[in-house]
C-alpha positions in Angstrom: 25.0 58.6 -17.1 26.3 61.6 -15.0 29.6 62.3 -15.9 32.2 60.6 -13.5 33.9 63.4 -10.3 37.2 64.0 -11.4 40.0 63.4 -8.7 42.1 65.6 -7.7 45.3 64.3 -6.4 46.0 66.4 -3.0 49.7 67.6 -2.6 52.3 65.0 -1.7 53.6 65.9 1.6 57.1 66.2 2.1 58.3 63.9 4.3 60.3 65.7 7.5 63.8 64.9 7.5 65.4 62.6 9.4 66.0 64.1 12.9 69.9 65.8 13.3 71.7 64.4 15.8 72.4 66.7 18.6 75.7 67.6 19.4 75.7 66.5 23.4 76.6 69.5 25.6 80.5 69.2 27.0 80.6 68.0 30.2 80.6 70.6 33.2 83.8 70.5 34.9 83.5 70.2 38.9 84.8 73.3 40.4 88.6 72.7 41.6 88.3 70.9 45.7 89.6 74.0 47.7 93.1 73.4 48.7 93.4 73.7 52.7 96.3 75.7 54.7 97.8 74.3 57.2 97.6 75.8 60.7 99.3 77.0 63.4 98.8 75.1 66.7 98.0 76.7 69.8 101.8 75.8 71.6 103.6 77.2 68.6 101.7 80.9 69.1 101.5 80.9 72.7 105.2 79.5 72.8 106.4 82.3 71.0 107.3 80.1 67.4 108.6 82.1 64.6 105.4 84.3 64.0 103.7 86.5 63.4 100.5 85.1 63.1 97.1 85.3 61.6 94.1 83.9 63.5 91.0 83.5 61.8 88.2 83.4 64.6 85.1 81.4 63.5 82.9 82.7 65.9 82.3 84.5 69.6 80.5 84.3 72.7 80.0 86.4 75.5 81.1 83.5 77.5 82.8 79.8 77.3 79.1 78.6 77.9 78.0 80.6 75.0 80.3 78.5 72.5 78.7 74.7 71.9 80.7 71.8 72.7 83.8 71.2 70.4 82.2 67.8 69.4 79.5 69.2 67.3 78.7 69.2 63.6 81.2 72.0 62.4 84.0 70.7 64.8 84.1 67.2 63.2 84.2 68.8 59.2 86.5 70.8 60.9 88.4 67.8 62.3 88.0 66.4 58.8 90.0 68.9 57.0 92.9 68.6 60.1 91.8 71.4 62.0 90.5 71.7 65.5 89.1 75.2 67.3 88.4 74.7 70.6 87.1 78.0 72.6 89.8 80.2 73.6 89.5 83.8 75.6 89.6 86.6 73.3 91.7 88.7 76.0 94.5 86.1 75.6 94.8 86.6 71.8 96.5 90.0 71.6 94.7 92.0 69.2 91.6 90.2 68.7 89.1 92.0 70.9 90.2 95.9 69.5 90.7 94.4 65.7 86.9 92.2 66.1 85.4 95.7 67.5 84.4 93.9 70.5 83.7 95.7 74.2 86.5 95.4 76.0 84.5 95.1 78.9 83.2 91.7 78.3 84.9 88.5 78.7 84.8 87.0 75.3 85.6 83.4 74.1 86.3 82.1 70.4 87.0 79.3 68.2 90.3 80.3 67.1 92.4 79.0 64.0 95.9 80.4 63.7 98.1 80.5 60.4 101.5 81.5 59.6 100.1 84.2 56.9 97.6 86.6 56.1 96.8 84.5 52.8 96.7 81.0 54.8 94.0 83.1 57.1 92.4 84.8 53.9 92.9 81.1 51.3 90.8 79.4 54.5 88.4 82.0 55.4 87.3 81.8 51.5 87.8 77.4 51.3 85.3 77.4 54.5 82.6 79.7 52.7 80.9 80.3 55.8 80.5 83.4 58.2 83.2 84.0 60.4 84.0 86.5 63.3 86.7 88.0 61.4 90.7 87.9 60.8 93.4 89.1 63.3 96.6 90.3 62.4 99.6 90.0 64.8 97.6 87.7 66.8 100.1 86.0 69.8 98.7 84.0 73.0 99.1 85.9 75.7 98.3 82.9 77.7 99.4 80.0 79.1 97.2 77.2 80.0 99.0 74.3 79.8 
């Protein structure tokens, strides 16, 4: 009789240890909702209120045709954080064609916002986080339209 095969016993395996719980990530705050300025309305500048003020000019056209309608889609968020802009000549805003670098020689229209300081003009300009024409200092209406 042939002598029996010896068996080897294979190496146990370790069993893996138990899986660790995770540690769950903290939650990610929100960033803080910006916190809006009030504005100026156009009857207080052009009235001669207790300026001076800052107008923050969202954009420019080389004409009140050039502007879209105040009823469009950045009018009503605009509406929705209390503000209107409706188009205004830049000629009547004192400052705003020279401090915008615009040509003189052209009549320009904006959408103007008006705040009683340079930081209402600068704290919106950064809450809207969109392009806008630019900032003017010192900026009265030299108009009257109403």
């Amino acid at each position: 009789m042939p002598p029996s095969p010896t068996v080897t016993p294979s190496p146990s395996r370790t069993p893996a240890p138990p899986p660790t719980p995770s540690t769950p990530a903290p939650p990610v705050a929100a960033p803080p909702a910006p916190t809006w300025p009030p504005s100026v309305g156009e009857e207080e500048v052009m009235h001669g209120g207790p300026g001076p003020w800052w107008a923050v000019v969202l954009e420019v056209s080389d004409g009140a045709a050039g502007l879209p309608p105040v009823d469009g889609p950045q009018d009503q968020e605009l509406a929705g954080l209390g503000y209107w802009a409706g188009g205004t000549p830049l000629a009547c805003v004192s400052n705003a064609v020279e401090a915008l670098t615009l040509d003189p020689g052209v009549q320009w229209w904006g959408r103007v916002l008006y705040f009683a300081s340079a930081q209402d003009a600068e704290t919106f300009v950064r809450s809207w986080d969109r392009p806008v024409a630019g900032i003017v200092a010192d900026a009265d209406l030299a108009c009257d339209w109403g």
